[in-house]
C-alpha positions as CSV (number, residue, x, y, z in Angstrom):
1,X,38.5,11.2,-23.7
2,X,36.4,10.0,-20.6
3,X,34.6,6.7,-21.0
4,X,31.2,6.0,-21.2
5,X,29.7,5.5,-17.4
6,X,29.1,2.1,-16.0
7,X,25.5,2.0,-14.8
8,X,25.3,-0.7,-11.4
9,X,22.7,-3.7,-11.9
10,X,20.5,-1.8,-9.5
11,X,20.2,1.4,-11.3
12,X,19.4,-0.2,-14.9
13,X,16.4,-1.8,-12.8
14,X,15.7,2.0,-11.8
15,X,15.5,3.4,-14.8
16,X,13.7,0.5,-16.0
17,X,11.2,0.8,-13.7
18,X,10.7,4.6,-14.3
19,X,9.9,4.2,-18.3
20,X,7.8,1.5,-17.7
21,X,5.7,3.7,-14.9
22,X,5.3,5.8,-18.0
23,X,4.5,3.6,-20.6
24,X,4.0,0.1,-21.0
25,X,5.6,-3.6,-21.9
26,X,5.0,-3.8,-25.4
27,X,6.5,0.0,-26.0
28,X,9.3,-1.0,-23.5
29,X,12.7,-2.2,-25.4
30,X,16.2,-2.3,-24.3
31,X,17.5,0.3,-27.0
32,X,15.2,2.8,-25.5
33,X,16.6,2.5,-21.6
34,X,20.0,2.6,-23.3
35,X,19.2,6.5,-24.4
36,X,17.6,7.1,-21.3
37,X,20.9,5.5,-19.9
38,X,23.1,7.7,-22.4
39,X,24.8,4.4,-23.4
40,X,24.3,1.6,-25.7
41,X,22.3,-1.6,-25.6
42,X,25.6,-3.5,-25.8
43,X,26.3,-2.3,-22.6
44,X,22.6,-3.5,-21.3
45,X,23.0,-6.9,-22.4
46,X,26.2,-7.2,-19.7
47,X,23.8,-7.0,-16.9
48,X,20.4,-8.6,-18.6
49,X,21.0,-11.2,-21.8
50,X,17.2,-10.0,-22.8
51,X,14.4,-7.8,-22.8
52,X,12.5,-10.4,-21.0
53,X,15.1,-10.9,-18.1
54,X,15.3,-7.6,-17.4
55,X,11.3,-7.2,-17.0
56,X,11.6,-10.5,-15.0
57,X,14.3,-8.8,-12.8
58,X,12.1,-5.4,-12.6
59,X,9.1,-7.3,-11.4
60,X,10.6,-9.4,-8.6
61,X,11.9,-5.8,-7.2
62,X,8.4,-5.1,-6.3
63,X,7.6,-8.6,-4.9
64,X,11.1,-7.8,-2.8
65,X,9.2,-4.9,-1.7
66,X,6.3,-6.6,-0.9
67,X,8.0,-9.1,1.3
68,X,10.5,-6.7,3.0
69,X,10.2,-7.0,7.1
70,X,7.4,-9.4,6.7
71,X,6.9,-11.3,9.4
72,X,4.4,-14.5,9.2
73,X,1.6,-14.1,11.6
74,X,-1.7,-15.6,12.5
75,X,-3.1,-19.2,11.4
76,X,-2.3,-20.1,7.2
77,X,-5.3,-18.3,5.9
78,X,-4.5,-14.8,7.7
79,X,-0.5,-15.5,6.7
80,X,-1.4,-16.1,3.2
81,X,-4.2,-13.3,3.2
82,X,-1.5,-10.6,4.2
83,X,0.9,-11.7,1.5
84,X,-1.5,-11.4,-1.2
85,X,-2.4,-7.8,0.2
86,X,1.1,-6.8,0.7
87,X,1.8,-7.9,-3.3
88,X,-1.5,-6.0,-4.5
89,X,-0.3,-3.1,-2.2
90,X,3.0,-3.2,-3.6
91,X,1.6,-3.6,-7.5
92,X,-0.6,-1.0,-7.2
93,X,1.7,1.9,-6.1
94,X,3.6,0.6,-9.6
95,X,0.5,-0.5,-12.1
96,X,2.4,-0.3,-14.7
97,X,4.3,-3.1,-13.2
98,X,1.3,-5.4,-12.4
99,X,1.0,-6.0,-16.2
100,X,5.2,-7.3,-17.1
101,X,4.7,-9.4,-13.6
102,X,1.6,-11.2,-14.8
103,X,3.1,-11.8,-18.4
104,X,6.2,-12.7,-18.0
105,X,6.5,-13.7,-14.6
106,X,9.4,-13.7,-12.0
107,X,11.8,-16.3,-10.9
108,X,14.5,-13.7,-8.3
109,X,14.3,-13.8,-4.8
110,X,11.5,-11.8,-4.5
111,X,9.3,-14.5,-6.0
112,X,10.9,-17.1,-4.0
113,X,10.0,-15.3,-1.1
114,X,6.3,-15.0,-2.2
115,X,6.2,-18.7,-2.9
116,X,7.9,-19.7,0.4
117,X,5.9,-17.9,2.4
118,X,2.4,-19.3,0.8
119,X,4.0,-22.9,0.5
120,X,5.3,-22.9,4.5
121,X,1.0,-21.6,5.3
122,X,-0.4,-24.5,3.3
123,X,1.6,-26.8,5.1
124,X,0.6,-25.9,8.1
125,X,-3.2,-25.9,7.0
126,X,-3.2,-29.5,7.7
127,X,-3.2,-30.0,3.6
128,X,-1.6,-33.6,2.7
129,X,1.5,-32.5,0.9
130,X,0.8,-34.0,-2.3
131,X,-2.2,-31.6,-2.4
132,X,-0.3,-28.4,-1.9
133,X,1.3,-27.6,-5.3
134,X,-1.9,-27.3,-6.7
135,X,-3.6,-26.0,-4.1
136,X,-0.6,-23.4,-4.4
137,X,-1.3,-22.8,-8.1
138,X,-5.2,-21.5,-8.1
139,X,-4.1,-19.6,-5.3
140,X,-1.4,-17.6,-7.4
141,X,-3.5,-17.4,-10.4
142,X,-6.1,-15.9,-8.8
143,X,-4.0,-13.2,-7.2
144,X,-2.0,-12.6,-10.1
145,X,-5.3,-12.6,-12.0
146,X,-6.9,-10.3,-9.8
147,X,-3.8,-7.5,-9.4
148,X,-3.1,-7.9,-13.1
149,X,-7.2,-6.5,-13.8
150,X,-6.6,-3.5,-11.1
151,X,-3.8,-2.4,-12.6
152,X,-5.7,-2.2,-16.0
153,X,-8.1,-0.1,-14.4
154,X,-5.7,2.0,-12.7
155,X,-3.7,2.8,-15.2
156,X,-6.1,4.7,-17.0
157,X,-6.0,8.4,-17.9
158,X,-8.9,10.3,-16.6
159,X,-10.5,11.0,-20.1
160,X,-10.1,7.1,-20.5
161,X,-12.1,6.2,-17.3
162,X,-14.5,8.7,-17.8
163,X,-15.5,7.5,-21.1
164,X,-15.7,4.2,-19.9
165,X,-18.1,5.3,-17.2
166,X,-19.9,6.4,-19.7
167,X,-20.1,3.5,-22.0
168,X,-20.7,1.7,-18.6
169,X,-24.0,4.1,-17.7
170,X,-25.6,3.5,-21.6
171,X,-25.1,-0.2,-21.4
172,X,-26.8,-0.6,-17.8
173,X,-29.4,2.1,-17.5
174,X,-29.5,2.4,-21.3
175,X,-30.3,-1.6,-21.5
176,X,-34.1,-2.5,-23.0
177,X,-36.0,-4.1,-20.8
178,X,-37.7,-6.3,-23.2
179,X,-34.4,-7.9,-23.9
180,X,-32.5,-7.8,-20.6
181,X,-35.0,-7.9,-17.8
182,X,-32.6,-9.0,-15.6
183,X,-29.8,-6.6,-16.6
184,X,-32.8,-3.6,-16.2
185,X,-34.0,-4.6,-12.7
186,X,-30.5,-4.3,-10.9
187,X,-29.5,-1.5,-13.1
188,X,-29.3,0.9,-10.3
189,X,-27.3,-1.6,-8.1
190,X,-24.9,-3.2,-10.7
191,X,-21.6,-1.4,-10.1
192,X,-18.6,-0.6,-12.9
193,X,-15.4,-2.9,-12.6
194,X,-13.3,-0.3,-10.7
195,X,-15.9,0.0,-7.6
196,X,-15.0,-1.5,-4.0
197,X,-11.5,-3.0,-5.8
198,X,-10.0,-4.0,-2.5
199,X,-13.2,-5.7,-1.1
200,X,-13.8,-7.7,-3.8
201,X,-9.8,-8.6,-3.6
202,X,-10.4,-10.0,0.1
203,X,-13.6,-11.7,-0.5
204,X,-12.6,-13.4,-3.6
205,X,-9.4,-14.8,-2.1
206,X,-11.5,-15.7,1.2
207,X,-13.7,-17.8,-0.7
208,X,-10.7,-19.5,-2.3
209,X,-9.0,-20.2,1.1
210,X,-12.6,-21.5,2.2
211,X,-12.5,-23.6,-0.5
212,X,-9.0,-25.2,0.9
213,X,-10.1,-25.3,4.3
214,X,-13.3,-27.2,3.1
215,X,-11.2,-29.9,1.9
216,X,-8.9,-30.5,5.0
217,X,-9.8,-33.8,6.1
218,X,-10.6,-33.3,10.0
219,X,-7.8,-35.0,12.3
């Protein structure tokens, strides 16, 4: 009687990655990839010795993505600007993704790439070094932040983002103005949470590099 087949490292994370495109973190488990797998958990728990390792290992695929043929160019705020579009780039072709990256983080090569890279263009923003690490930190929770909230959106069925449109319309244009004059008078000019995602990505993260740079002692 043939044996059960051994699935490679690489193709667990596959097949990972596909039932979490079509569902979600909390509904993921390891017993489920296992029947997608036609094999048991047992067999998992070779490659991954948890449920969180393996979501880990999924997540630092994309930021491998992210980072593959980079090449740093341009002063530290362009170098770190292009890595933070490359990771939302590479989030947002996998949403479903965004969400297990900004819970339970990432600690492969992937990562250390990401964190290289951003480390290596605050040291050469003329940054003391003691100042860098957490310089470094609002930088990747505002990123992560940010890519974690697309992905929300994004990973909405149509009936689900239509009906929050439409919660959206009642509470602006619906709003008393006796109560919220404010809220009335830019009504027609507040815009819903999905609008202009990518702009407000880049202006965001330039006023947090502006921030740094504000704080660089001149030479």
């Amino acid at each position: 009687m043939a044996g059960r087949r051994r699935w490679s490292t690489e193709e667990i994370l596959d097949a990972a990655a596909e039932l979490l495109r079509t569902g979600d973190a909390d509904s993921f488990s390891v017993r489920k990839l296992a029947a997608v797998l036609g094999t048991d958990s047992s067999s998992l728990y070779r490659h991954f010795r948890s449920k969180t390792e393996l979501l880990r290992a999924v997540a630092d695929r994309t930021l491998l993505a992210a980072m593959d043929g980079h090449r740093p160019e341009g002063d530290w705020k362009q170098r770190i600007t292009t890595v933070a579009l490359r990771v939302r780039e590479a989030f947002g072709r996998h949403p479903q993704l965004a969400a297990t990256w900004g819970r339970y983080a990432s600690g492969g090569t992937g990562s250390r790439l990401v964190m290289e890279e951003v480390l290596q263009a605050l040291r050469t923003s003329g940054l003391p070094d003691e100042e860098i690490p957490a310089r470094y930190h609002r930088l990747a929770v505002l990123i992560a932040a940010l890519i974690a909230a697309e992905a929300g959106v994004s990973t909405l069925t149509p009936v689900e983002y239509e009906q929050g449109m439409e919660l959206f319309r009642v509470a602006v244009l619906g709003a008393d103005p006796e109560n919220f004059p404010a809220l009335t008078h830019f009504a027609r000019d507040v815009r819903p949470l999905g609008a202009d995602r990518r702009a407000a990505f880049e202006e965001l993260l330039a006023a947090q590099l502006a921030h740094i740079e504000a704080a660089i002692l001149p030479s």
